[in-house]
C-alpha positions as CSV (number, residue, x, y, z in Angstrom):
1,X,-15.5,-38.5,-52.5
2,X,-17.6,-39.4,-55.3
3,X,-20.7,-37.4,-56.8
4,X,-23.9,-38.9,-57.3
5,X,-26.1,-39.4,-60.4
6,X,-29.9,-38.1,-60.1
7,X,-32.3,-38.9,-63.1
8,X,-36.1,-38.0,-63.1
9,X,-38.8,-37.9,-65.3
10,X,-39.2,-35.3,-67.6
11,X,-42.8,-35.2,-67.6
12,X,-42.4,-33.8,-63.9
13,X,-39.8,-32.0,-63.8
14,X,-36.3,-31.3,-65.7
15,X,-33.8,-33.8,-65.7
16,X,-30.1,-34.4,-64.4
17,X,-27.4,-37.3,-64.1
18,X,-25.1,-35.8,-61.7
19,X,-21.7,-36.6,-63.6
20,X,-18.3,-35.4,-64.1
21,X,-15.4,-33.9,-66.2
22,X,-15.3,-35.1,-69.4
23,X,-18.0,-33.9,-72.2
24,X,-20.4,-36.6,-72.8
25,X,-23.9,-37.2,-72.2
26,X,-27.3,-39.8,-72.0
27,X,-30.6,-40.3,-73.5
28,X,-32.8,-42.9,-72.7
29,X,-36.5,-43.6,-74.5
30,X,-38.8,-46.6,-73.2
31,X,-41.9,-47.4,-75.5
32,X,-44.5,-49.0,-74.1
33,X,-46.4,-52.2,-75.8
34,X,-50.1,-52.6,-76.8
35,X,-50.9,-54.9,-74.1
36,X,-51.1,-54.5,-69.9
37,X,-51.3,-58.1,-69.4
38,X,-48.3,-58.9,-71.8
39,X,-44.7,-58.3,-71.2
40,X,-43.7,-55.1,-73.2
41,X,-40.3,-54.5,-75.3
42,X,-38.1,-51.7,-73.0
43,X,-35.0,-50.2,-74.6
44,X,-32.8,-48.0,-72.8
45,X,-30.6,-45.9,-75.4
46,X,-27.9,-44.4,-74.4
47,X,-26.7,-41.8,-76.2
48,X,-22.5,-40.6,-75.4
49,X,-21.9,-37.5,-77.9
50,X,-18.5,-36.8,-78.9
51,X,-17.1,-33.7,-77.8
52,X,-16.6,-32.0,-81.8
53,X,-18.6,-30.8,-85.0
54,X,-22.2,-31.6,-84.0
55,X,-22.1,-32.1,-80.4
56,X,-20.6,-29.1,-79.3
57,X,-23.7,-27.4,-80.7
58,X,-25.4,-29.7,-78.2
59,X,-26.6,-28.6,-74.8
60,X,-23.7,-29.6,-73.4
61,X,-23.3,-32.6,-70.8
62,X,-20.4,-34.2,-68.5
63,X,-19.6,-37.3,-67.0
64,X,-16.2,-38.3,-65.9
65,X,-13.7,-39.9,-68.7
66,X,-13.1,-43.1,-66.5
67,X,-16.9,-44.2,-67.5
68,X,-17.0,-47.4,-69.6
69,X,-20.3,-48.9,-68.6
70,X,-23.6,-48.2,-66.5
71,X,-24.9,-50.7,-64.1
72,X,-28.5,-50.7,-64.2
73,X,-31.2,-52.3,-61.5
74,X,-34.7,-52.7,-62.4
75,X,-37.2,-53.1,-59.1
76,X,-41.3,-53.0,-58.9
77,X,-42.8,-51.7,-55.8
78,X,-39.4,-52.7,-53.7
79,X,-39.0,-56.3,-55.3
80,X,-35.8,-57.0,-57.6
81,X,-36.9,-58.1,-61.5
82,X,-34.9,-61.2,-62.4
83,X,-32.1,-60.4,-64.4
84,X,-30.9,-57.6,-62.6
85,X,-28.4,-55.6,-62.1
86,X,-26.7,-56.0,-65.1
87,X,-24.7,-53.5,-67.3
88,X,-24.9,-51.4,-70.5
89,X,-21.5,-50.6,-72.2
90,X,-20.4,-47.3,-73.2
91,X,-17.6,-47.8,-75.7
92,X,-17.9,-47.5,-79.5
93,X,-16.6,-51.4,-79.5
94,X,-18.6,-52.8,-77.4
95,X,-21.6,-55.3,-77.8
96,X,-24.7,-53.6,-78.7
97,X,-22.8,-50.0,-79.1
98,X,-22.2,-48.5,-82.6
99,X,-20.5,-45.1,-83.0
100,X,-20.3,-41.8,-85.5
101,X,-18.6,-39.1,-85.7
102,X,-20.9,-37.0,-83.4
103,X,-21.5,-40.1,-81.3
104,X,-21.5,-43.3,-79.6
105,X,-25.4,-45.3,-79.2
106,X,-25.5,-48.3,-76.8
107,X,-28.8,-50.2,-76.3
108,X,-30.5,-52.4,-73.5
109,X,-33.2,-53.7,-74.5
110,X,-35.4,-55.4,-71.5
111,X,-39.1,-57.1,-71.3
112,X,-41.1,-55.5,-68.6
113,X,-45.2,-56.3,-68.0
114,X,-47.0,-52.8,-67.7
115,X,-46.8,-51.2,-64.2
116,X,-44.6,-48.7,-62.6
117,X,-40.8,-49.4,-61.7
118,X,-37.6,-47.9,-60.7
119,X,-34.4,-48.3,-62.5
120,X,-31.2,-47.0,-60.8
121,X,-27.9,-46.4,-62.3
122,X,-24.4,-46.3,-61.5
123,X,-21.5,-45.3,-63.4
124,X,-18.5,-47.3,-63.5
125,X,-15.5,-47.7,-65.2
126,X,-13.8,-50.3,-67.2
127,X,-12.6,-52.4,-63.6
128,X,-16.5,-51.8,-62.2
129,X,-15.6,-49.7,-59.8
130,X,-18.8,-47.7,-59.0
131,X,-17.8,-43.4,-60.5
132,X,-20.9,-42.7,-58.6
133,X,-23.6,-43.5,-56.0
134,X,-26.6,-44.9,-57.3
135,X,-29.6,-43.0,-58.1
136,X,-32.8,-44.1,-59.4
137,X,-35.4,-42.7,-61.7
138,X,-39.2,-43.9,-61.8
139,X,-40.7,-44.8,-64.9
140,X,-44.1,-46.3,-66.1
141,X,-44.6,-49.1,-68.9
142,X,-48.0,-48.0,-70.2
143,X,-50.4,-50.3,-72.1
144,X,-51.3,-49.5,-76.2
145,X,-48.7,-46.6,-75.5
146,X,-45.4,-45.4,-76.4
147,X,-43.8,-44.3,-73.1
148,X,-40.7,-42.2,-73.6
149,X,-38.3,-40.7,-70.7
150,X,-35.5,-38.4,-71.8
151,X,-32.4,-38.7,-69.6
152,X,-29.7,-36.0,-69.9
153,X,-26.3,-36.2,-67.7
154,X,-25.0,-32.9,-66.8
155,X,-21.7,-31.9,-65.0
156,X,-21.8,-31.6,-61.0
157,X,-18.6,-30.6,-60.0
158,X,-16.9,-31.8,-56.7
159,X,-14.8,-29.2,-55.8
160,X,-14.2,-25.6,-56.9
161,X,-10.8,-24.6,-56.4
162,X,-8.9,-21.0,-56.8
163,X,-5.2,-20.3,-57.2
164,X,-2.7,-17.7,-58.7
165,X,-1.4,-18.2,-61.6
166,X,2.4,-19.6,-61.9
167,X,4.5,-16.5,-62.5
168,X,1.2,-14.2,-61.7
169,X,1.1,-12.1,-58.6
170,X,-2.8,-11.0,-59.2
171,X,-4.1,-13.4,-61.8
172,X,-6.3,-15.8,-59.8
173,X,-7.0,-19.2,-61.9
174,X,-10.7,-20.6,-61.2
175,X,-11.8,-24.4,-62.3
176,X,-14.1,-26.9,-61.2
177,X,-13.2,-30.9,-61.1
178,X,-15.3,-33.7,-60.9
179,X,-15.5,-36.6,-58.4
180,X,-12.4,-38.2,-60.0
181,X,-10.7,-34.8,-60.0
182,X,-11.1,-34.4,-63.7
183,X,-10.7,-31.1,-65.0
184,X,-14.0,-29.9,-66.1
185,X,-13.5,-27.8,-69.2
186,X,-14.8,-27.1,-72.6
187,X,-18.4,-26.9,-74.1
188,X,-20.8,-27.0,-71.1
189,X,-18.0,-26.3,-68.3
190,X,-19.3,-23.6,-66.1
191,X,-18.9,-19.9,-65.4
192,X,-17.3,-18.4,-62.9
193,X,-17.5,-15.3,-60.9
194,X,-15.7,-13.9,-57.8
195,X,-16.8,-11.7,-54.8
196,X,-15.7,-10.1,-52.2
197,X,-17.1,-11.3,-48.9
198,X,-14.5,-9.4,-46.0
199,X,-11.6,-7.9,-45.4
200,X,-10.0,-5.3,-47.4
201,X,-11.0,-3.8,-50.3
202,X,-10.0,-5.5,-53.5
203,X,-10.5,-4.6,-56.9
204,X,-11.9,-7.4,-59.1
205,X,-11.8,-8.1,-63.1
206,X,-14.5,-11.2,-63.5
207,X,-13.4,-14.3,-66.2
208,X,-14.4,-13.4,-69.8
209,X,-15.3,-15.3,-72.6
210,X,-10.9,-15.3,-74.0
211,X,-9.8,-15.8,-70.2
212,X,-13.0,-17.9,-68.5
213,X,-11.0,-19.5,-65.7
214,X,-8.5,-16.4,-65.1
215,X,-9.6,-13.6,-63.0
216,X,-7.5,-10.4,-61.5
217,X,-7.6,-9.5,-57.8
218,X,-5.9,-6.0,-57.2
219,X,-5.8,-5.1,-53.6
220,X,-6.1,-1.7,-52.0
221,X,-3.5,-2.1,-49.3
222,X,-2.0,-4.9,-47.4
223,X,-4.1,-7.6,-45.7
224,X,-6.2,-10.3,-46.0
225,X,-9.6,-10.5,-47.8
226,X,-11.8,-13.5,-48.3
227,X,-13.0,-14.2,-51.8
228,X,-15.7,-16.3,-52.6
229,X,-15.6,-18.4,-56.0
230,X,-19.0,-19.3,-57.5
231,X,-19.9,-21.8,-60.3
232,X,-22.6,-21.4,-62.4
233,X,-24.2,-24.0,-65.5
234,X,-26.6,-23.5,-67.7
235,X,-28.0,-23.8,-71.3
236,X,-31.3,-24.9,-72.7
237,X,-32.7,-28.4,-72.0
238,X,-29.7,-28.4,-69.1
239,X,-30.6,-28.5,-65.2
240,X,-28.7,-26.1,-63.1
241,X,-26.0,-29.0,-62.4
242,X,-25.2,-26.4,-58.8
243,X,-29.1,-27.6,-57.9
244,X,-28.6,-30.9,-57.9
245,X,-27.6,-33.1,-54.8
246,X,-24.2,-33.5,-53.9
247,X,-22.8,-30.2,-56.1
248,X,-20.2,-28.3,-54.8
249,X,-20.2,-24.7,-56.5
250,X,-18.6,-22.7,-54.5
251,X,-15.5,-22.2,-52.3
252,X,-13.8,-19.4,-49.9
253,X,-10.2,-18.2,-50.3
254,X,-8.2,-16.1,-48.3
255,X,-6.0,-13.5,-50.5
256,X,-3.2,-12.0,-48.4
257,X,-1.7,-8.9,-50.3
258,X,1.7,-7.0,-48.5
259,X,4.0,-4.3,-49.5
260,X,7.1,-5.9,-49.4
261,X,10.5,-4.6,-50.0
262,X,13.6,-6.1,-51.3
263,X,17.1,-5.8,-49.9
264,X,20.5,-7.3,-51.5
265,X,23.7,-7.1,-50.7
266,X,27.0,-7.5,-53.0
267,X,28.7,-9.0,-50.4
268,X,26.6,-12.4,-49.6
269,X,25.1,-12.5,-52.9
270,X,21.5,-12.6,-50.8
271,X,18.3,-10.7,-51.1
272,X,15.7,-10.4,-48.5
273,X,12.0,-9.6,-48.9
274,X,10.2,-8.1,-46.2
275,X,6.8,-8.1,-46.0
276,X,4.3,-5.3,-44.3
277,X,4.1,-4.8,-41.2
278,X,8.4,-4.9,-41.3
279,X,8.3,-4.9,-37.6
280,X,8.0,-8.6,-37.3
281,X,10.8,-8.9,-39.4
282,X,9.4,-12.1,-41.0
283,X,11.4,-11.9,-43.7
284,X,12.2,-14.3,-46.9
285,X,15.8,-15.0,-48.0
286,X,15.7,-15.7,-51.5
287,X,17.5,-18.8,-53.5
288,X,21.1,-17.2,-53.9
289,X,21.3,-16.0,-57.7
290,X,25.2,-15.0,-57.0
291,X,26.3,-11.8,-57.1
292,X,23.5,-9.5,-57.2
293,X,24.3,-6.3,-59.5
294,X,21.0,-4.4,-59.4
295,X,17.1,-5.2,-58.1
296,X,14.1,-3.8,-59.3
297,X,10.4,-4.9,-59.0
298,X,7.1,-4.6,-61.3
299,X,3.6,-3.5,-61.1
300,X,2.5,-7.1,-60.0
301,X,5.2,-7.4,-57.8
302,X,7.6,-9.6,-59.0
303,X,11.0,-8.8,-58.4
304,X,14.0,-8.7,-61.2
305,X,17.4,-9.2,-60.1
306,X,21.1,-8.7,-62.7
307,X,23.6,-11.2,-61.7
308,X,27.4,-10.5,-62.2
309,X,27.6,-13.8,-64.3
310,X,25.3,-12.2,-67.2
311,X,21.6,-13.3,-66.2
312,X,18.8,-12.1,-64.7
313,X,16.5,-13.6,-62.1
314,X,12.9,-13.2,-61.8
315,X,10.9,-13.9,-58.6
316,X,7.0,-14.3,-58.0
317,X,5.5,-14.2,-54.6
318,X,6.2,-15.4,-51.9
319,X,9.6,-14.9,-53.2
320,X,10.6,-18.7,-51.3
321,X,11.5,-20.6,-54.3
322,X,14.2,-20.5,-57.0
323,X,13.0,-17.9,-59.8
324,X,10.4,-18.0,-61.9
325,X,12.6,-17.3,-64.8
326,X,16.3,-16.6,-66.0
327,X,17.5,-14.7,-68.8
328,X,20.6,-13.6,-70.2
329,X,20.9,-9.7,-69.1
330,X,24.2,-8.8,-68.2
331,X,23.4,-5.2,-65.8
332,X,24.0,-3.1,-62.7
333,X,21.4,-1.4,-62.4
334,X,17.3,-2.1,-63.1
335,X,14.2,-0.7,-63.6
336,X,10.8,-1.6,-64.5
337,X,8.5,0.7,-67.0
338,X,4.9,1.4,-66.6
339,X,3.9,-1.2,-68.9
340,X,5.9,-3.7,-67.6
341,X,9.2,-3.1,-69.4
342,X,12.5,-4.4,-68.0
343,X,15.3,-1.9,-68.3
344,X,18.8,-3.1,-67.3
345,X,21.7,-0.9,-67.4
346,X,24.4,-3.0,-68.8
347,X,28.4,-2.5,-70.8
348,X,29.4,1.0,-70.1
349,X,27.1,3.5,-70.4
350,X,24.2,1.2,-72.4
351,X,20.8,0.0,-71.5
352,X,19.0,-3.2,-72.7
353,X,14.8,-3.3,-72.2
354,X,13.1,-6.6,-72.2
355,X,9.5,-6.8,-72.9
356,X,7.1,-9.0,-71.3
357,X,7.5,-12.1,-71.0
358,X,11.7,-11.4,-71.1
359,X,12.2,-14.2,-74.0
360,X,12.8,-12.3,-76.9
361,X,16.4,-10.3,-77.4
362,X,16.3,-7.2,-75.8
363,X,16.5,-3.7,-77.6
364,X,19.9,-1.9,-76.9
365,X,19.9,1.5,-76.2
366,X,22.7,3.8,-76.2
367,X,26.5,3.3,-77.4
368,X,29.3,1.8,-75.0
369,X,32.2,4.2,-76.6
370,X,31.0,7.4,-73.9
371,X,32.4,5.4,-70.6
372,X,35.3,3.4,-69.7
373,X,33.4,2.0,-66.3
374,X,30.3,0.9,-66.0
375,X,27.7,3.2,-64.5
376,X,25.4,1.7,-61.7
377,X,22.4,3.3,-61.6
378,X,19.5,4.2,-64.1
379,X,16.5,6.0,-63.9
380,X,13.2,6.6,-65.7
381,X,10.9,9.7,-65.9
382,X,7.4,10.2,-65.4
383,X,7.0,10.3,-69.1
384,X,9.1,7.6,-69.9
385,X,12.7,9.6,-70.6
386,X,15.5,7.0,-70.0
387,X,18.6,8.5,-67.8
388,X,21.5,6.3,-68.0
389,X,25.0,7.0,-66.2
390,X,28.2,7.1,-68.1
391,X,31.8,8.0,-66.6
392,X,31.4,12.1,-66.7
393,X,27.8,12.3,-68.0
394,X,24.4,11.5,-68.3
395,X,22.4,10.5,-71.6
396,X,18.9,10.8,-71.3
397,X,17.0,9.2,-74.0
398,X,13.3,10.0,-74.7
399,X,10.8,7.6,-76.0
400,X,11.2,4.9,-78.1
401,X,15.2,5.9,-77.1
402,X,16.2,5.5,-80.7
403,X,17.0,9.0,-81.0
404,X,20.0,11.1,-79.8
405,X,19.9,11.6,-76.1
406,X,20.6,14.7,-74.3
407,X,24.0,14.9,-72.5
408,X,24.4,16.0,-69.4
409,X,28.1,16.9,-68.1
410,X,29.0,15.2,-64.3
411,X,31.8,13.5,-62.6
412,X,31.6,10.3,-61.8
413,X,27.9,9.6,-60.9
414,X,27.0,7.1,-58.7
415,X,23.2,7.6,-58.1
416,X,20.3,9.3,-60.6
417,X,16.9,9.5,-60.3
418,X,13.9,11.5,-61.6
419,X,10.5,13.4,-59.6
420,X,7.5,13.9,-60.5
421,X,8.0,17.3,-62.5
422,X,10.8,15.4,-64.8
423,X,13.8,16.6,-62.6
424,X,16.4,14.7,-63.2
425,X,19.0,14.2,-59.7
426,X,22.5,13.3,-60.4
427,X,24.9,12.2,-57.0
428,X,28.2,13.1,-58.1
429,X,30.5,10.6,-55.4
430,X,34.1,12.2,-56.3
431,X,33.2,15.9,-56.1
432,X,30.5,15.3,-53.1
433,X,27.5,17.2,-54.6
434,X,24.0,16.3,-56.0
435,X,22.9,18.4,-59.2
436,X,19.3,19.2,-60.5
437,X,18.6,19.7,-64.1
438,X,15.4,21.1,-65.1
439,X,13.7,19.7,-68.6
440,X,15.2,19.7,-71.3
441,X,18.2,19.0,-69.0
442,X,20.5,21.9,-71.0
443,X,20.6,24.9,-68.5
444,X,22.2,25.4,-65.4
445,X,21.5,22.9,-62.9
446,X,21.2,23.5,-58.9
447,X,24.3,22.6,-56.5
448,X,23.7,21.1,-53.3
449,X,27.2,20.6,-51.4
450,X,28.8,20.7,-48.2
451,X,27.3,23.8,-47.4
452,X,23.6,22.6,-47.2
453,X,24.7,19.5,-45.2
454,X,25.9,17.4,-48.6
455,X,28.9,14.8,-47.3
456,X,29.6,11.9,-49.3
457,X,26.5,11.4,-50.7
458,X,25.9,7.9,-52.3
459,X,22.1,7.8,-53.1
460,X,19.5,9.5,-53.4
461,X,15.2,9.4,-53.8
462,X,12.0,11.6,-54.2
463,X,8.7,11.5,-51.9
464,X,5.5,11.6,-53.0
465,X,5.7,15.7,-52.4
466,X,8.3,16.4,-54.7
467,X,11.4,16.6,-51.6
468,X,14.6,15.3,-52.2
469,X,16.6,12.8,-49.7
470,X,20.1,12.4,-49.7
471,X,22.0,9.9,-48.1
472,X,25.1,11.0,-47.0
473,X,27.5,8.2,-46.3
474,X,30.4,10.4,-44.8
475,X,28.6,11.5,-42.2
476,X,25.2,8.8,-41.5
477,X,22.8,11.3,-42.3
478,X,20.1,11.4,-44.6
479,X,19.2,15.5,-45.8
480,X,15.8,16.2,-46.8
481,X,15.8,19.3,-49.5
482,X,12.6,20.8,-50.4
483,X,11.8,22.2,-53.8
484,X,13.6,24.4,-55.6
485,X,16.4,23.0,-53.5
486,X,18.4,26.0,-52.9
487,X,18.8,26.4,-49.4
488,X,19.8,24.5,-46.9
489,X,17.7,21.1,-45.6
490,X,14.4,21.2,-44.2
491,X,14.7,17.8,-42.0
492,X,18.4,16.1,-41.2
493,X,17.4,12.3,-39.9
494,X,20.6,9.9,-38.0
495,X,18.7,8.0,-35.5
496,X,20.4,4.7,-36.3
497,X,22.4,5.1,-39.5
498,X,25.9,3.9,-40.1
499,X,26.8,4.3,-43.4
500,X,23.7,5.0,-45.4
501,X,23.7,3.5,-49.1
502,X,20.6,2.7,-50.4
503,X,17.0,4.7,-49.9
504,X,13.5,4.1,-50.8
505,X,10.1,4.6,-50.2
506,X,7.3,2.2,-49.3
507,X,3.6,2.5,-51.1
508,X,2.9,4.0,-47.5
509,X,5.5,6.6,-47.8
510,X,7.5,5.5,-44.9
511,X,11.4,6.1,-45.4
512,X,13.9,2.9,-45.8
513,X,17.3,3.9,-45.6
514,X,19.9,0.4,-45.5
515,X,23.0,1.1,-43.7
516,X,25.9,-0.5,-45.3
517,X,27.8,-0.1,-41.8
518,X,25.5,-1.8,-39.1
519,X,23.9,-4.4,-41.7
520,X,20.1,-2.6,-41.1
521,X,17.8,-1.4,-43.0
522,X,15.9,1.6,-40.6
523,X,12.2,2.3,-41.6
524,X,11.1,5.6,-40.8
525,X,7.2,6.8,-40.9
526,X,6.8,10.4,-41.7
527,X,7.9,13.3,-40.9
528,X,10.4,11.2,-40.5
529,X,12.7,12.9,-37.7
530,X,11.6,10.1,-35.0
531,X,12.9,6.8,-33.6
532,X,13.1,4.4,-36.5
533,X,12.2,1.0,-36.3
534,X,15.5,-1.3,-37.1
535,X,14.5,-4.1,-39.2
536,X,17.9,-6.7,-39.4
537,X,18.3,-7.1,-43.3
538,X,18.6,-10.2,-43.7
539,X,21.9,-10.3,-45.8
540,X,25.4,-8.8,-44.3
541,X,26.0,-5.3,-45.6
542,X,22.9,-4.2,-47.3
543,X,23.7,-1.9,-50.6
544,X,20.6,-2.1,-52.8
545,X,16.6,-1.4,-51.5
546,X,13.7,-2.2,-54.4
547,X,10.2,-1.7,-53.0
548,X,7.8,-3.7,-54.7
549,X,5.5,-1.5,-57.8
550,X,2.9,-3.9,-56.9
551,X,1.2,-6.3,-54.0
552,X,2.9,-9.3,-53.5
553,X,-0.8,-11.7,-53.4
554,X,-1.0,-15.7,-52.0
555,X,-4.1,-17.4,-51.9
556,X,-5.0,-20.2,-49.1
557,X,-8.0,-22.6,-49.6
């Protein structure tokens, strides 16, 4: 579809060529002669200003970068005048055309007897293929008078279009393009703004002078919202290029925002993500990275994945595609910081952390000499303390973890994780109990064994009210253990376990637990004691759950 141009008389009103992308613009003054009865002199002058130095400080104008020349037709009172159509050229070489550094001038000059006519213009480019439809402008040839009509071409976009940014989950990109599907940008390109028009609620951070095409869309929950993009132009001596005929300055987009969770296996080298609601199981299998180590996902909700060969994957919604990014990270365990740090457990008992955007080398925390195995789970704290497992203890580190952590003594951990208060839970696989240790993590921890329903536990996780769940693989329960957790379990949940390995909860609070033994993952809403709803995981033997920090956002036109 191409735009139209539209050029009126000053005098009457204010003026606009509807153009394109591209950063140029027109002038055009026609003095009149002495006479009525004689043919007068007419020169068009068109003006293309350059887009540096002078002409930025121009009201800035558009038209689209295939424009070479502008066919012009001259008619009085419906009748052609001879000569016409013909063309004026718009390059700095061409006949009649001379060029600075602000600016290319091109002249027709015509001889017209006084009256009224209409001249109406086209853009074309260099093959004469028409950029535009025609559009005419009236103008008078005045006798004993100097008639001058200033012409300015402004940019009228042809489509407004919205998308997320690549390797973004909330960053929604804004831009306008003209007729030829040229970027508009630079001096004179318009503003944006996005609203809300239905659907849920969504938090919005407009484009700003740094970022004027980017804006962030949080959502509230999952669902759909529709979003409404709006162009706007302006400056002085510049019609509102969205009033003129033809403009397109606006345009609807749907966000779609879930929870999803992430489940891998060791065995098939898979993950799965699951979006909301996980009963219809319309799940994504991700590009197999290879053997999947440890999974853990960010506030926007990508999702970071440590592969056994020494990399690690990132994915951006909707998780289809191969990753986003690799980097070398050799880990078996992840976790993402608050501000967007990666922290991958890695050689024996150490921790690397990756800042934003994962390129640089990572800073290496802790020292591989306190383990001879690999530990495979880390943990961070409410305030940013760094647990890491080593063969028969813990180190925590506290922030910026160049210091000497605090040891704590255990056997064999295979699970750690931290509440809300800074308690820091240890699974100890080999001698069957989880341990508590209060801050500073130097006094006497809490037991929970066998006698308070403890059997072969193999991970564990907080809810958002400070209880404890254990999974207990020996027996396909998971215990729930409320605060100080020294008596026996206030909730045991089975319905449909078989081998319980991994648990997490959702940004709902509802319960995934992924049974290594019946390849499920079992979602359970809270109090959690009822019927689960069995969602099939996607991957054979599921060991590892990630729930995603953030929404996972698309955008549809």
């Amino acid at each position: 579809m191409r735009q139209g141009f539209l050029l009126a008389c000053a005098v009457a009103c204010a003026v606009g060529l509807a153009g394109c992308g591209g950063g140029r613009g027109v002038g055009a003054s026609l003095p009149g002669a002495a006479q009525a009865a004689q043919k007068q002199r007419v020169t068009f002058a068109i003006d293309v200003p350059k887009a540096s130095g002078a002409s930025n400080r121009r009201a800035p104008q558009y038209i689209s970068p295939a424009t070479t020349q502008l066919a012009i037709d001259i008619t009085q009172g419906g009748t052609p005048v001879a000569g016409y159509p013909t063309t004026i050229p718009l390059t700095p070489t061409s006949a009649g055309c001379s060029s600075t550094l602000a600016s290319t001038q091109c002249q027709l000059t015509i001889s017209l007897g006084a009256g009224s006519y209409v001249a109406t213009l086209t853009a074309e480019d260099a093959a004469r293929s028409a950029l535009s439809t025609a559009q005419s402008i009236a103008f008078t040839v005045s006798a004993g008078t100097n008639t001058t009509v200033p012409l300015v071409l402004s940019g009228v976009p042809a489509a407004v279009t919205a998308q997320l940014l690549p390797g973004s989950s909330n960053q929604l990109v804004v831009n306008a393009y003209d007729a030829d599907e040229n970027l508009i940008i630079g001096p004179g390109a318009p503003s944006f703004t996005v609203a809300q028009s239905s659907g849920i609620a969504v938090t919005i951070t407009q484009p700003s002078t740094t970022a004027p095409n980017v804006a962030t869309v949080v959502p509230s929950t999952a669902g759909t919202a529709v979003l409404t993009v709006t162009a706007a132009y302006g400056g002085s001596g510049v019609t509102n290029a969205c009033a003129l005929g033809g403009a397109v300055c606006t345009a609807n987009v749907t966000l779609t925002s879930t929870l999803p969770f992430f489940v891998a296996s060791h065995t098939t080298d898979g993950i799965a993500a699951h979006p909301t609601p996980y009963a219809n199981d319309g799940y994504t299998v991700l590009q197999n990275p290879g053997a999947v180590q440890g999974i853990a996902s960010d506030a926007t909700g990508d999702l970071f994945a440590s592969i056994q060969s020494g990399s690690v994957a990132e994915y951006t919604a909707p998780y289809s595609g191969a990753p986003s990014s690799t980097f070398a990270g050799f880990g078996y365990a992840d976790v993402v910081g608050t501000n967007g740090d990666l922290f991958v457990e890695s050689n024996f008992g150490q921790a690397e952390i990756f800042a934003p955007p994962y390129t640089g080398t990572p800073t290496v925390v802790g020292t591989s000499a306190g383990s001879s195995y690999p530990g495979f789970a880390i943990a961070l704290s409410p305030a940013g303390e760094l647990a890491i497992l080593l063969e028969e203890s813990v180190s925590v580190f506290a922030p910026p973890y160049t210091g000497t952590p605090t040891s704590v003594s255990v056997s064999f951990p295979t699970d750690v994780t931290f509440d809300a208060a800074g308690d820091l839970f240890v699974v100890e696989g080999v001698a069957g109990t989880v341990t508590v240790y209060a801050p500073p993590y130097t006094g006497t921890p809490t037991t929970l064994n066998g006698a308070v329903g403890v059997d072969g536990p193999y991970a564990v996780a907080v809810d958002a009210g400070g209880n404890l769940y254990v999974a207990n693989n020996s027996n396909n329960t998971v215990t729930e253990y409320a605060p100080p957790f020294t008596g026996s379990p206030i909730a045991t949940i089975s319905s449909g376990l078989d081998e319980p390995t991994a648990l997490a909860f959702d940004r709902a609070g509802d319960l995934l637990v992924a049974n290594y033994g019946n390849d499920m993952v079992q979602e359970f809403v809270p109090p959690y004691t009822g019927t689960p709803t069995s969602i099939p995981a996607g991957v054979h033997q599921p060991s590892l759950l990630a729930v995603a920090g953030g929404y996972a956002v698309s955008v549809s036109p």
